[in-house]
C-alpha positions as CSV (number, residue, x, y, z in Angstrom):
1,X,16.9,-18.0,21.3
2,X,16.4,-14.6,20.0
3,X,13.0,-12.8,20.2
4,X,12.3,-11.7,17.1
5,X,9.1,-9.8,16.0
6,X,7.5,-9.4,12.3
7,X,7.0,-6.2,13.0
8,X,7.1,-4.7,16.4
9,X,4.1,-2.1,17.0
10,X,4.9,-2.4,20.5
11,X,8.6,-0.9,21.0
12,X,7.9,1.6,18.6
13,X,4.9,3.3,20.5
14,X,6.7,3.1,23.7
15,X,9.3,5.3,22.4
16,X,6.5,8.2,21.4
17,X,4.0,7.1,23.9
18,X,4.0,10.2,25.9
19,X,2.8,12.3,22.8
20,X,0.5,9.3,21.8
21,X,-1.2,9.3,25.2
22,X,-1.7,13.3,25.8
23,X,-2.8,13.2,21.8
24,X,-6.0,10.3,23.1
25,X,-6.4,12.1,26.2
26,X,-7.1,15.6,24.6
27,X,-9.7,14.0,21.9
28,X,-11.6,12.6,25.0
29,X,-11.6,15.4,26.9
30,X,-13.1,17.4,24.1
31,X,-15.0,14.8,23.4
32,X,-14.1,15.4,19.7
33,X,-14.8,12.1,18.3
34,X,-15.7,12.2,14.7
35,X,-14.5,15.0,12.5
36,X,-13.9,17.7,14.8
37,X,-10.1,19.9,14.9
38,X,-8.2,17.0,15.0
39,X,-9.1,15.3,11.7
40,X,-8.8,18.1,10.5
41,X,-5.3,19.0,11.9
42,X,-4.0,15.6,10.9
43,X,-5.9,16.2,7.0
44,X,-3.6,19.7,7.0
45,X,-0.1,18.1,8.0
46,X,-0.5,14.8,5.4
47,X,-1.2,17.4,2.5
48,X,1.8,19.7,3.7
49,X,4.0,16.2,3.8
50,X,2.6,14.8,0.4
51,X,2.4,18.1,-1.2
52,X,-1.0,17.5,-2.3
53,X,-3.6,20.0,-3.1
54,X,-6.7,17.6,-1.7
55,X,-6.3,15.2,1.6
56,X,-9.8,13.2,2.2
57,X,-9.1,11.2,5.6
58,X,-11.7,8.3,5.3
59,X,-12.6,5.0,7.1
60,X,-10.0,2.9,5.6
61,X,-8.0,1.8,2.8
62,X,-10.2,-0.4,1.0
63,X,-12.7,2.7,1.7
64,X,-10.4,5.5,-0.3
65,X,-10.1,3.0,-3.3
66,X,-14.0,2.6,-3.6
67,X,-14.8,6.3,-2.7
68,X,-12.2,6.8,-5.9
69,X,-13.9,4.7,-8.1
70,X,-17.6,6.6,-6.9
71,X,-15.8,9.9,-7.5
72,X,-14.6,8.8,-11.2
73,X,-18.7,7.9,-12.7
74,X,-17.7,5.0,-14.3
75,X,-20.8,2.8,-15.2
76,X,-21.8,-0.5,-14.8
77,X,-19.6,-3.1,-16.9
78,X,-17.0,-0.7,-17.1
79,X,-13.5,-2.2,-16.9
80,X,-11.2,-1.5,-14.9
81,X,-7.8,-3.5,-14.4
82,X,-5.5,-4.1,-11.8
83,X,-3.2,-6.1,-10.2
84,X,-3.6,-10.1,-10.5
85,X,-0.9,-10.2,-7.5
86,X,-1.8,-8.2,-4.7
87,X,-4.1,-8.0,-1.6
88,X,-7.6,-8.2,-2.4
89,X,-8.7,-4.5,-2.0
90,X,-8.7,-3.5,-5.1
91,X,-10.9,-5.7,-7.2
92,X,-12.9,-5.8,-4.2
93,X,-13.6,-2.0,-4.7
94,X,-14.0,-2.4,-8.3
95,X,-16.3,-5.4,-8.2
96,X,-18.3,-4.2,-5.1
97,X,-19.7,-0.9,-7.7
98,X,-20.2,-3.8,-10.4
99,X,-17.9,-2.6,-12.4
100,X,-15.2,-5.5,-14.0
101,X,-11.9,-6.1,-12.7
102,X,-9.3,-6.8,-15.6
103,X,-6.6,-9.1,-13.6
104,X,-2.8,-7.5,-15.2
105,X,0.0,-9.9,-14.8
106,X,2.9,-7.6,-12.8
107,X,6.5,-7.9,-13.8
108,X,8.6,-10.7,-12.1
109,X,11.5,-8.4,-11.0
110,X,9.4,-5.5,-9.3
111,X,5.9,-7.2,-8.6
112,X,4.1,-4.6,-10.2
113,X,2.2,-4.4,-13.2
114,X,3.3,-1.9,-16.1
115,X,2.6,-0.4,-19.5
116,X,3.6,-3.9,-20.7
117,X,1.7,-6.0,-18.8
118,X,-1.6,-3.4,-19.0
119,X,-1.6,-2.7,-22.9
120,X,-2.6,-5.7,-24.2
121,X,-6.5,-5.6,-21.8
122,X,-7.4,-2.2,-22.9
123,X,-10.7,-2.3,-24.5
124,X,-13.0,0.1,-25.3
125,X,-15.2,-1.0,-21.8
126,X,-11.6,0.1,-19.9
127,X,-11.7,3.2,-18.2
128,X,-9.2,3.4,-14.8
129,X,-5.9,1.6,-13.7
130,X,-5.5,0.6,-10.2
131,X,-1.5,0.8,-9.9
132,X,-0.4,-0.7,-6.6
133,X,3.0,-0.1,-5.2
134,X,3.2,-3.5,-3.8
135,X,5.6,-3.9,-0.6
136,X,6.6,-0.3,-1.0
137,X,8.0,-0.3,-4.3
138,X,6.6,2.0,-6.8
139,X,6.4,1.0,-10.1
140,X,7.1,2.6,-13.5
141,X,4.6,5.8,-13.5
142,X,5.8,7.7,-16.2
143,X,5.3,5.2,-19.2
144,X,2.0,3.5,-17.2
145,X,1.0,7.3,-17.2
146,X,1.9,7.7,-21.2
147,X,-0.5,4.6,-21.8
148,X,-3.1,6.6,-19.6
149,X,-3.0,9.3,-21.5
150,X,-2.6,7.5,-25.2
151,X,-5.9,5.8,-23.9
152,X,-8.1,8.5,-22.1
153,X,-7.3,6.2,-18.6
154,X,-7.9,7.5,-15.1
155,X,-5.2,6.4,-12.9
156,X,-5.4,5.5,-9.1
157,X,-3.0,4.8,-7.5
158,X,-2.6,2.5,-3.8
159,X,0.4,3.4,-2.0
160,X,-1.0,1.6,1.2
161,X,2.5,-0.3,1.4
162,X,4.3,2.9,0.2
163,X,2.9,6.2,1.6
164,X,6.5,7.9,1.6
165,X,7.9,6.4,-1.3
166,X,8.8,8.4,-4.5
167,X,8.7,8.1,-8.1
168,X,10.3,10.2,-10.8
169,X,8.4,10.9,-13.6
170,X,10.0,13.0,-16.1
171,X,12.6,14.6,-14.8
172,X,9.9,15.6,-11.5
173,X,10.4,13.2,-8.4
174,X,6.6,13.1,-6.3
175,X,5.1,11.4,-3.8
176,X,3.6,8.5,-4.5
177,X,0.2,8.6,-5.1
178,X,0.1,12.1,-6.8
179,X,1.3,10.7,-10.3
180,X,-1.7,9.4,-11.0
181,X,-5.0,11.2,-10.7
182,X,-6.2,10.0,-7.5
183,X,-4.0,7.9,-4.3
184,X,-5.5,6.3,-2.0
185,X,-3.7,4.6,0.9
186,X,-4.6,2.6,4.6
187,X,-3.1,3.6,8.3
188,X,-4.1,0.2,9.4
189,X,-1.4,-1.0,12.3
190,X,1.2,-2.6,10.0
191,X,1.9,0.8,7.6
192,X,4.6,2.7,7.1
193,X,1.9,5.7,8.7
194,X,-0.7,3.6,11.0
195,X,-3.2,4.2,13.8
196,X,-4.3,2.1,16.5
197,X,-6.7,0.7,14.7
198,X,-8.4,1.0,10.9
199,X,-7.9,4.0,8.9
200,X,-6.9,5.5,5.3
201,X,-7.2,8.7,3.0
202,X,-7.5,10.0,-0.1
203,X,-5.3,12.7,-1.8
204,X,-5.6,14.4,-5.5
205,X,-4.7,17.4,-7.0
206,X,-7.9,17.4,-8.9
207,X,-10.2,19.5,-7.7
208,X,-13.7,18.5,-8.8
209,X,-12.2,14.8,-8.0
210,X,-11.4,16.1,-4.4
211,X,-14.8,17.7,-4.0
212,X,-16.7,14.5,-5.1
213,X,-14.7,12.3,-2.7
214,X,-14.9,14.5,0.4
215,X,-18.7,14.1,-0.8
216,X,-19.1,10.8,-0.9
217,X,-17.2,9.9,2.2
218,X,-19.6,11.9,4.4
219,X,-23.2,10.5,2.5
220,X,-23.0,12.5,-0.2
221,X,-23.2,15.9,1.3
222,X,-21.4,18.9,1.8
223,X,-23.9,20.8,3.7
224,X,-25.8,19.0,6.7
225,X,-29.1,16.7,5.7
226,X,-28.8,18.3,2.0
227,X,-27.2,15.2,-0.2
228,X,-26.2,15.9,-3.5
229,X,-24.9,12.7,-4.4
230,X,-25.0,8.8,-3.3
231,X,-22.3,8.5,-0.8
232,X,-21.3,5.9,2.0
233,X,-20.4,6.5,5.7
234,X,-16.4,6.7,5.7
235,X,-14.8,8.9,8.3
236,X,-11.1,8.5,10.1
237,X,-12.0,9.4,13.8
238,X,-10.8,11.9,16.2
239,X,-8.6,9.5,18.2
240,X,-6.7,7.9,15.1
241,X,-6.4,11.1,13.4
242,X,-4.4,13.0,16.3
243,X,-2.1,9.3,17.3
244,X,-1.5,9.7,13.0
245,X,-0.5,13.3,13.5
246,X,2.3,12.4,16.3
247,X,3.5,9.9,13.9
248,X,3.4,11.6,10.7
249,X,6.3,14.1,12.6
250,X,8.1,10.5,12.3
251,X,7.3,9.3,9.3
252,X,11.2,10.5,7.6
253,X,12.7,8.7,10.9
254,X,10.4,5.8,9.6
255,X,11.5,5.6,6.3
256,X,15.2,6.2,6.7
257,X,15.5,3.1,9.2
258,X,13.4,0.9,7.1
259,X,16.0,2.1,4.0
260,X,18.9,1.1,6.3
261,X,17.4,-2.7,7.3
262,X,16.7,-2.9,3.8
263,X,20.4,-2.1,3.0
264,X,21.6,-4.4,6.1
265,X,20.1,-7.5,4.3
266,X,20.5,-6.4,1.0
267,X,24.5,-6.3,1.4
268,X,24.4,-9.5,3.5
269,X,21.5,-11.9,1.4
270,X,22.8,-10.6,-2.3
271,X,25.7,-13.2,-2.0
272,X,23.0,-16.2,-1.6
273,X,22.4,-17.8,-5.0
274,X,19.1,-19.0,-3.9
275,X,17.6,-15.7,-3.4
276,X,16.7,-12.5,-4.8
277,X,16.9,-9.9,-2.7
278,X,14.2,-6.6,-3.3
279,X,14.6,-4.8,-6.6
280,X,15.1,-0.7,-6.6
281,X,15.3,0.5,-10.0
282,X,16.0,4.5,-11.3
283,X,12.7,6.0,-11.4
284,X,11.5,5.0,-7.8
285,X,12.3,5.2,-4.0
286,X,11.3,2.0,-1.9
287,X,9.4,1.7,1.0
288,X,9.9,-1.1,2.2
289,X,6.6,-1.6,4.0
290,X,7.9,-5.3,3.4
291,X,11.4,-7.1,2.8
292,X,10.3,-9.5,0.1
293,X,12.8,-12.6,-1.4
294,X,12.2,-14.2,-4.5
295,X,13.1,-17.7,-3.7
296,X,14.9,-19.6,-6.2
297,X,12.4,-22.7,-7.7
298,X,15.1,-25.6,-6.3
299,X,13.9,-24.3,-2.6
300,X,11.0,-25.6,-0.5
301,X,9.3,-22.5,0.7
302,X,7.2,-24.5,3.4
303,X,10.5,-26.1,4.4
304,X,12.1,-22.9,4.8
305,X,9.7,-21.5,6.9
306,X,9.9,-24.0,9.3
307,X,13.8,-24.1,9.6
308,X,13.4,-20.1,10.6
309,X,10.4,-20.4,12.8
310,X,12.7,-23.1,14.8
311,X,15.1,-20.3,15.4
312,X,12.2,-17.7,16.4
313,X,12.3,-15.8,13.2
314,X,8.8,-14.7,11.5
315,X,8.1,-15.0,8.1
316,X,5.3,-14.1,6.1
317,X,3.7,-15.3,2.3
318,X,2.2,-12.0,0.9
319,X,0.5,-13.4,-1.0
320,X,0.4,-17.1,-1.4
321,X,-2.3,-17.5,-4.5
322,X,-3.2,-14.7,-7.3
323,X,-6.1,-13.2,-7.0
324,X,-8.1,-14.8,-10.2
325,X,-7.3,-17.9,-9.1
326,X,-9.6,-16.4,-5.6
327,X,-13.0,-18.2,-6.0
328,X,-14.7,-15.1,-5.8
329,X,-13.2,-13.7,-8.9
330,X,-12.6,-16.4,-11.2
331,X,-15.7,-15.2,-12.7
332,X,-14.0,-12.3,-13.6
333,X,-11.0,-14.4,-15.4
334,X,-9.3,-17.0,-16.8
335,X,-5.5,-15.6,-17.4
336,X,-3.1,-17.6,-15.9
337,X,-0.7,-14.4,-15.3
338,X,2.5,-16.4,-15.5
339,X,4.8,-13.8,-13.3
340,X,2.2,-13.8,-10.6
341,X,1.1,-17.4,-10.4
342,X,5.2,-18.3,-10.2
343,X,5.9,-15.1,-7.5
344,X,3.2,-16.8,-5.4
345,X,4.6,-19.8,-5.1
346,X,8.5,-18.0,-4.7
347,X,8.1,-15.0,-2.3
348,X,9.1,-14.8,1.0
349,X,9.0,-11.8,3.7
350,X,11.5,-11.1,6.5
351,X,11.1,-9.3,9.5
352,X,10.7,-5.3,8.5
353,X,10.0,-2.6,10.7
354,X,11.5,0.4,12.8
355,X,12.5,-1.3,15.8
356,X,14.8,-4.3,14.2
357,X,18.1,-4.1,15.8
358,X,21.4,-4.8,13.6
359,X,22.6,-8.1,15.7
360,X,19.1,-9.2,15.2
361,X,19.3,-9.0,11.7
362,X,22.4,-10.2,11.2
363,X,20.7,-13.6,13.4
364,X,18.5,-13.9,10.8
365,X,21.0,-13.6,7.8
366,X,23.2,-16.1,9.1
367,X,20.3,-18.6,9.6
368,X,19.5,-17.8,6.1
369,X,23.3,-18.1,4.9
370,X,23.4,-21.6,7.0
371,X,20.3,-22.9,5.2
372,X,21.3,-26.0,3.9
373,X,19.3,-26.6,0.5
């Protein structure tokens, strides 16, 4: 039987682990374990890659989107809306300031929410998007950023599952996450760009945004024991920021073989009729921090499962229920959000990452093309 991993942390750190280990080994021998010249080294090359004016390293990802929120003064009862079909993290943020999370249904072909599907929840109480590019895909960020505009919205974007990806907005291809007004994004293990452990960052353009954030993430000072504002403790340490730095250098290596496993199935699973393969439409560049299916409705996803997991292929449900149907934020909302509530039900996530080699791939699209319905 094949070994197949979901994703494969392993392999791919023993191919830089030389650079990873005297990276560790130089934080502990000078002892620089919280802020110190490697944060800041690693803070320097992410804003040369993104080409972003401001890079906050911080704690984590679910961190950056709350010190964004802090950093925009919104007030309690302000709405702000986001995705109904995505990981928690952002109505967490947004709920954890009391401020109200408006659940947007996202479109069935990309999984992300747009103008569409945001227009009809403005209100006068909304004040910021939360755009996630879910699995690496971006979505549309020049008409969500017309809306934001019509509207007097603050954008933020999460590009957690796309930190590499691009969007054109325009006529002017950028980074993801510098569309909007603030991007936020996680290094946890699994990312495109992740530590050994829990991480994330902040990045804008916006200067007083910047200034607030960099703030707030270090209890609300900029000079020692003199705190201007309320802040939180949110720092990236010494040790993840200079593993981060050796892989940032691989980042492009990164995303070129996750683009050419993407293509491998996308050539291969296209000719199933019980399947939709990943999306990529003109204004965006994928990812693919996940290869996510869309199941047709005639095909028992549990069943599935099981038939690959006898022949030692992973799967994953990202994310099997929507996230007003959570019990913790049904308070929040009754929508039903059609697209999400059916996508729940009809997703399905291969193995993705670096290390995936082309006869293990093409193991798991036979299995697939074998599937008897």
């Amino acid at each position: 039987m094949q070994t197949i991993q979901f994703v494969d942390l392993h392999t791919q750190y023993q191919k830089i682990k030389p650079e990873v280990d005297a990276a560790i080994e130089k934080v502990i021998n000078d002892s620089a374990f919280i802020g110190g010249k490697y944060v800041n080294e690693f803070e320097i090359a992410l804003k040369t890659y993104l080409g972003a004016d401001h890079v906050i390293p911080c704690g984590n990802g679910t961190d950056a989107l709350q010190l964004a929120l802090m950093a925009l003064d919104l007030k309690h009862g302000d709405e702000v809306i986001v995705p109904g079909f995505c990981f928690v993290a952002p109505a967490e943020a947004v709920a954890l300031l009391n401020l109200t999370p408006v659940f947007a249904d996202v479109d069935f072909d990309t999984f992300n929410i747009s103008a569409e599907t945001i227009a009809s929840l403005i209100t006068e109480k909304t004040k910021a998007i939360i755009v996630v590019h879910l699995f690496g895909q971006p979505a549309n960020m020049k008409d969500i950023i017309g809306l934001a505009k019509k509207h007097d919205l603050k954008i933020i974007e999460d590009v957690a599952q796309a930190l590499g990806a691009r969007v054109n907005v325009n006529g002017t291809c950028l980074q993801a996450g510098l569309a909007g007004d603030i991007g936020c994004t996680s290094f946890f293990p699994s990312k495109n760009l992740a530590c050994f452990g829990d991480g994330g960052a902040v990045f804008s353009n916006d200067d007083e945004l910047a200034k607030k954030v960099r703030m707030m993430a270090n209890h609300g000072q900029q000079k020692k024991y003199t705190h201007e504002l309320i802040g939180v403790n949110s720092r990236l340490d010494g040790i993840q920021a200079a593993i981060l730095t050796v892989k940032l250098k691989q980042l492009g290596i990164y995303l070129l073989t996750r683009r050419r496993v993407a293509a491998f199935y996308n050539e291969r699973l296209d000719k199933i009729n019980w399947l939709q393969i990943p999306l990529e439409t003109e204004y965006e560049a994928h990812s693919y921090n996940q290869y996510t299916i869309i199941l047709d409705p005639s095909i028992h996803r549990a069943h599935l499962v099981a038939y690959l997991k006898e022949k030692g292929i992973p799967t994953m449900v990202y994310y099997p229920g929507t996230l007003p149907e959570q019990q913790a934020y049904q308070v929040f909302s009754k929508e039903s959000l059609r697209n999400s509530k059916e996508l729940s039900k009809r997703v399905l996530s291969l193995p993705m990452h670096t290390e995936l080699e082309p006869d293990q791939q093409q193991f798991i699209c036979n299995a697939l093309i074998n599937y008897k319905l």
